[in-house]
Biopython code that builds the backbone (N, CA, C, O; Angstrom):
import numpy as np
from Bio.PDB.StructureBuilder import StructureBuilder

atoms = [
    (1, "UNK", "N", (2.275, -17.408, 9.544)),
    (1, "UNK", "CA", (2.856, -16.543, 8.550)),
    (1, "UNK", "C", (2.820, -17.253, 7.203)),
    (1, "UNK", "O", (3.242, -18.409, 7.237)),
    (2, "UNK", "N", (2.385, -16.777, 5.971)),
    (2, "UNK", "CA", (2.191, -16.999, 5.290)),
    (2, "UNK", "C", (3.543, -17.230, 3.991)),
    (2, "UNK", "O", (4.374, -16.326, 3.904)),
    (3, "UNK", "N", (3.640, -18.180, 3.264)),
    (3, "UNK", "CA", (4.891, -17.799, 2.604)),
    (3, "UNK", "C", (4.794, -17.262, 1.627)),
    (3, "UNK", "O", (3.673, -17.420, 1.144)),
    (4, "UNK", "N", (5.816, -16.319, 0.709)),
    (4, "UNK", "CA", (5.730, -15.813, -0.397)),
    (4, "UNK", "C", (5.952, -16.494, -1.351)),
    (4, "UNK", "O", (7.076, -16.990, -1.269)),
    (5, "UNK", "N", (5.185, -16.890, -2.632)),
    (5, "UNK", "CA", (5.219, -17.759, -3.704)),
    (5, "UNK", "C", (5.987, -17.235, -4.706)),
    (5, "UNK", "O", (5.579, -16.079, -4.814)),
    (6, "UNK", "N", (6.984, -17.434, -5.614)),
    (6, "UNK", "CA", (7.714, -17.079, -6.879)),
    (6, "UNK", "C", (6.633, -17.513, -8.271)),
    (6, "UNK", "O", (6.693, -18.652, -8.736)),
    (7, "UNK", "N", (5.875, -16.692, -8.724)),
    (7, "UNK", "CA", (4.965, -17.635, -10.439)),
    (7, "UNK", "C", (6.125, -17.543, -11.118)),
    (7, "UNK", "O", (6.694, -16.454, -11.037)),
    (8, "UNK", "N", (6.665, -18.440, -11.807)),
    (8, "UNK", "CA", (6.809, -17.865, -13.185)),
    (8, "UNK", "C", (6.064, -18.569, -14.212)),
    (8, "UNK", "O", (5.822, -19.771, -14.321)),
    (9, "UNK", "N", (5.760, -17.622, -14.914)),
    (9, "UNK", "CA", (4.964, -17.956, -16.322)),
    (9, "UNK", "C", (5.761, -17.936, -17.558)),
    (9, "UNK", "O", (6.728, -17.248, -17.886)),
    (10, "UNK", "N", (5.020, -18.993, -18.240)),
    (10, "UNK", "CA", (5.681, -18.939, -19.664)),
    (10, "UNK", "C", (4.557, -18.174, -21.035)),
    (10, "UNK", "O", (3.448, -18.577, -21.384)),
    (11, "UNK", "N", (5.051, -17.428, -21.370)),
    (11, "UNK", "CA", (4.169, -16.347, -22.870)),
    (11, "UNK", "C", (4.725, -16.649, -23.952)),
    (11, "UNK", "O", (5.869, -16.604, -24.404)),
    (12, "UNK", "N", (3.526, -17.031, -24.365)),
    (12, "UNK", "CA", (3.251, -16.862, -26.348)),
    (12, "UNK", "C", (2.341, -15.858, -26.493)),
    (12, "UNK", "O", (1.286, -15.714, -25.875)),
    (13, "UNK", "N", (3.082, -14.780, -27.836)),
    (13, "UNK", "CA", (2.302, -13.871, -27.788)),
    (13, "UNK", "C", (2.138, -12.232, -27.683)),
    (13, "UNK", "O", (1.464, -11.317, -28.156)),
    (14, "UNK", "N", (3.674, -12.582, -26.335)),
    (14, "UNK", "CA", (3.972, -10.990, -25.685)),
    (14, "UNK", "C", (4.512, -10.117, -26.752)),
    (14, "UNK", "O", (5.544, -9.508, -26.470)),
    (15, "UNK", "N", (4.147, -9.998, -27.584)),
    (15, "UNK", "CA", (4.685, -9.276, -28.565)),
    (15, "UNK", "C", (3.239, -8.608, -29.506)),
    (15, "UNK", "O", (3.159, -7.730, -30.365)),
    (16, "UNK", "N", (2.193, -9.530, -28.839)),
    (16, "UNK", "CA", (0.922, -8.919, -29.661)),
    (16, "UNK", "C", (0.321, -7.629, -28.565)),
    (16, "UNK", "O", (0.647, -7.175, -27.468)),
    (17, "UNK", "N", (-1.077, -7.290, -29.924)),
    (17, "UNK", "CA", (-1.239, -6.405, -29.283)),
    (17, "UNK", "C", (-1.965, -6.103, -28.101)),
    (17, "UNK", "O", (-2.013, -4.983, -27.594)),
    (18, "UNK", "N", (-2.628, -7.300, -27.596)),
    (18, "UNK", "CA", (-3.043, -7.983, -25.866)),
    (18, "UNK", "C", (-1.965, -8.154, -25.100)),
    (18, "UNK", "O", (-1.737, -7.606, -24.021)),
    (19, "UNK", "N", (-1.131, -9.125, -25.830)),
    (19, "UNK", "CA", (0.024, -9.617, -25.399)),
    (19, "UNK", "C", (0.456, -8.766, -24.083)),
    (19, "UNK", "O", (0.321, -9.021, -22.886)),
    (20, "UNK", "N", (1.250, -7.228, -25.026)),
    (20, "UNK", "CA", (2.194, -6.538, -23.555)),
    (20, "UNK", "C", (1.377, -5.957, -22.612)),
    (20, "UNK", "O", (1.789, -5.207, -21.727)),
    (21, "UNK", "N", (-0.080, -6.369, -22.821)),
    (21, "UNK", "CA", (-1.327, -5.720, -21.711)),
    (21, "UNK", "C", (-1.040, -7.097, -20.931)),
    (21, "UNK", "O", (-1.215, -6.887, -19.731)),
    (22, "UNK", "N", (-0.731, -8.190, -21.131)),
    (22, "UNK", "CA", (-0.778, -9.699, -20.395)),
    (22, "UNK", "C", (0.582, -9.274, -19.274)),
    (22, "UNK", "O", (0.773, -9.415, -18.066)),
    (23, "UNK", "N", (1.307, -8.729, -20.347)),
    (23, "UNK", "CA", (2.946, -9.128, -19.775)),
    (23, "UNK", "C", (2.810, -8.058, -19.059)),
    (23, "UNK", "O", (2.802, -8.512, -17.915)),
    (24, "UNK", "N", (2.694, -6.890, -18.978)),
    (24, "UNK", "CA", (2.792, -5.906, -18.216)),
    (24, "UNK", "C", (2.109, -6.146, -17.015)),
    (24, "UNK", "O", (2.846, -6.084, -16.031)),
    (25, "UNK", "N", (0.874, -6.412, -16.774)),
    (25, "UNK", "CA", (-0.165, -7.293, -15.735)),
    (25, "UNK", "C", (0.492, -8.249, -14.935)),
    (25, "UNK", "O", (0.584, -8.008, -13.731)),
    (26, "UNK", "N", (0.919, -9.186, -15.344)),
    (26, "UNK", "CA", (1.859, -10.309, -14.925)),
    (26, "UNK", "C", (3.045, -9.548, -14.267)),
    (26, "UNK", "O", (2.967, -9.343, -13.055)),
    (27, "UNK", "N", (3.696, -9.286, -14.673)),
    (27, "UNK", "CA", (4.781, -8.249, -14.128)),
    (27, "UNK", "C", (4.630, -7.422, -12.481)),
    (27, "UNK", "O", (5.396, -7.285, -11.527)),
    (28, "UNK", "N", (3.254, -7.007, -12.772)),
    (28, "UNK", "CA", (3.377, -5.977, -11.886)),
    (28, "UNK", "C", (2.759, -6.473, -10.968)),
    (28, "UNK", "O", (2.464, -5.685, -10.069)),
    (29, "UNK", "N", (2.397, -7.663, -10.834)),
    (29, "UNK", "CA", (1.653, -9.173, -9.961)),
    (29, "UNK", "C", (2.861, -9.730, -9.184)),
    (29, "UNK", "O", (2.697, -10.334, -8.124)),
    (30, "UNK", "N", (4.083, -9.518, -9.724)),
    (30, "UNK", "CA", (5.183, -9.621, -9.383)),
    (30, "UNK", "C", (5.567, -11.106, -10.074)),
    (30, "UNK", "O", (6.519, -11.537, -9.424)),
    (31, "UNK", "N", (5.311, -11.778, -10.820)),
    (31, "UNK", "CA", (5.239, -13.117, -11.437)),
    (31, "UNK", "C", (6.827, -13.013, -12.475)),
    (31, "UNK", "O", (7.205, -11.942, -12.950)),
    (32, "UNK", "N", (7.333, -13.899, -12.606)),
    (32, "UNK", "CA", (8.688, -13.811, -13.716)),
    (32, "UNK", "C", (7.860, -14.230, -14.750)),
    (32, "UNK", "O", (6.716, -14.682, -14.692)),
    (33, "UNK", "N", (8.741, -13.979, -15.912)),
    (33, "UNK", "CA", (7.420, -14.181, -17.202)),
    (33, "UNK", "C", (9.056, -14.597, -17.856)),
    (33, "UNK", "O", (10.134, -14.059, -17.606)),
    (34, "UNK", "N", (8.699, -15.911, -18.890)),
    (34, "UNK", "CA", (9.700, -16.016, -19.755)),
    (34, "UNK", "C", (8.574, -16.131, -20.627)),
    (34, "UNK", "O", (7.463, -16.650, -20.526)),
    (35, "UNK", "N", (9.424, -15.246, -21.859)),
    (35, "UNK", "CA", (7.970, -14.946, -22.941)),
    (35, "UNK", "C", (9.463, -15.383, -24.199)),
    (35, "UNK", "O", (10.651, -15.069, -24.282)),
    (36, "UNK", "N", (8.387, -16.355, -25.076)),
    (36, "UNK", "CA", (8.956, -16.824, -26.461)),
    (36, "UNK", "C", (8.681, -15.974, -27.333)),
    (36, "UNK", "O", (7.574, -15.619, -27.738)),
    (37, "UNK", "N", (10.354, -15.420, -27.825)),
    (37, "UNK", "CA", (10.181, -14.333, -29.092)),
    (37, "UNK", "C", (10.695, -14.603, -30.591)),
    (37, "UNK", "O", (11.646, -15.361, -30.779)),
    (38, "UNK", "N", (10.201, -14.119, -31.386)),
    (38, "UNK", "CA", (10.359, -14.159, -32.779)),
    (38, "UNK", "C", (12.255, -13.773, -32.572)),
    (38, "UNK", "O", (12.558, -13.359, -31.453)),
    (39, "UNK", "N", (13.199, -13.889, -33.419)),
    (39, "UNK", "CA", (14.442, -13.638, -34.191)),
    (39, "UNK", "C", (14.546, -12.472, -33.535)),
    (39, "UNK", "O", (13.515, -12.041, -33.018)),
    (40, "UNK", "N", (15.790, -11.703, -33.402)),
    (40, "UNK", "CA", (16.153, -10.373, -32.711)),
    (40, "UNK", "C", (15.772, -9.327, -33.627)),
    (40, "UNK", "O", (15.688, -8.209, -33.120)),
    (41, "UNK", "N", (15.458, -9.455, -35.169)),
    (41, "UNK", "CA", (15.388, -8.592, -35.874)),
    (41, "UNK", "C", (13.971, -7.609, -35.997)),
    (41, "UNK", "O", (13.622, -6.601, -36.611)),
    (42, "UNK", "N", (13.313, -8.715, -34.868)),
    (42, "UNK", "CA", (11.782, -8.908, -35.753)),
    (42, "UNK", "C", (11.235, -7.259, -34.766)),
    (42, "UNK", "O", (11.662, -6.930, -33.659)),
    (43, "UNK", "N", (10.103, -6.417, -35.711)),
    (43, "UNK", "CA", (9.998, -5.312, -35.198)),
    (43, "UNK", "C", (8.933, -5.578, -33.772)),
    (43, "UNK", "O", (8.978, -4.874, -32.763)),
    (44, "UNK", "N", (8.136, -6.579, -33.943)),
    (44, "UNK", "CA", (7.763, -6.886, -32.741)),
    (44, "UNK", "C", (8.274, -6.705, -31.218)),
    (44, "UNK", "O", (7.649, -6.167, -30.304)),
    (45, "UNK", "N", (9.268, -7.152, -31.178)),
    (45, "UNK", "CA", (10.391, -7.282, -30.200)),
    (45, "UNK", "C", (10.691, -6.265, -29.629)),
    (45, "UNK", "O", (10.689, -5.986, -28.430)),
    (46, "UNK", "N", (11.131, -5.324, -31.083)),
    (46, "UNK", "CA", (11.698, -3.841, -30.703)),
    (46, "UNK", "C", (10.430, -2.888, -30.027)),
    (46, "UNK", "O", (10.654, -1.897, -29.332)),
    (47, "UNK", "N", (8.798, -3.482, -30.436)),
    (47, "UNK", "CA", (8.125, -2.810, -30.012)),
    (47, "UNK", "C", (8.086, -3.198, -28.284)),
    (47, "UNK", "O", (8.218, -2.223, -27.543)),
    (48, "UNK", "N", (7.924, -4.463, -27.670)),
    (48, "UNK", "CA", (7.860, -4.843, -26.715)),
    (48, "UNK", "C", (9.135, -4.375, -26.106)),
    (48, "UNK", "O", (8.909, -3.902, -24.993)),
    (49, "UNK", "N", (10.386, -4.335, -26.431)),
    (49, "UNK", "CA", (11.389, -3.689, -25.509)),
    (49, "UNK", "C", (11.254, -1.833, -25.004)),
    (49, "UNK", "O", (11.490, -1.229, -23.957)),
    (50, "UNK", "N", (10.656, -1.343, -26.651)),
    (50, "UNK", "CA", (10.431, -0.149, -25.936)),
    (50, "UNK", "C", (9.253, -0.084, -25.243)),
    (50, "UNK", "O", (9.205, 1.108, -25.547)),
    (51, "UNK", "N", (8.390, -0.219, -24.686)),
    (51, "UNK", "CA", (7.482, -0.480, -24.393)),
    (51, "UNK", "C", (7.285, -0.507, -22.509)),
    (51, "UNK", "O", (6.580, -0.007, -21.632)),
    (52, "UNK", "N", (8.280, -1.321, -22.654)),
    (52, "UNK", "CA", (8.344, -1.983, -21.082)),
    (52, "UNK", "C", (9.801, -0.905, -20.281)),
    (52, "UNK", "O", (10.144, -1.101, -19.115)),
]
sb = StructureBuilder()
sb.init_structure("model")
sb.init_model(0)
sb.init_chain("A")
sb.init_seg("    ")
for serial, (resi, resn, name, xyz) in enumerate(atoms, 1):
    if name == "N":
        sb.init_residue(resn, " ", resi, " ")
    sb.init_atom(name, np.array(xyz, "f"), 0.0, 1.0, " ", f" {name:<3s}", serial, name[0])
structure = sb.get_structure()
């Protein structure tokens, strides 16, 4: 029996416009993703939260 592996990955980036094509991919691979983001203000962010 095989065991189940946990990835987690770390992202620079997820906020571009490849980026949430990376993070979304990763995600659904089942991988944890800690992705480094700009300031809470930044519209980037707001795009990647609605997004996902």
């Amino acid at each position: 029996m095989s065991a189940q592996v946990e990835h987690t990955t770390l992202m620079t980036g997820a906020t571009g416009f490849l980026g949430i094509y990376v993070l979304r991919d990763l995600l659904e691979r089942g991988h944890r993703v800690v992705a480094l983001l700009r300031p809470p203000l930044s519209s980037n962010r707001r795009r990647l939260q609605d997004q996902l």
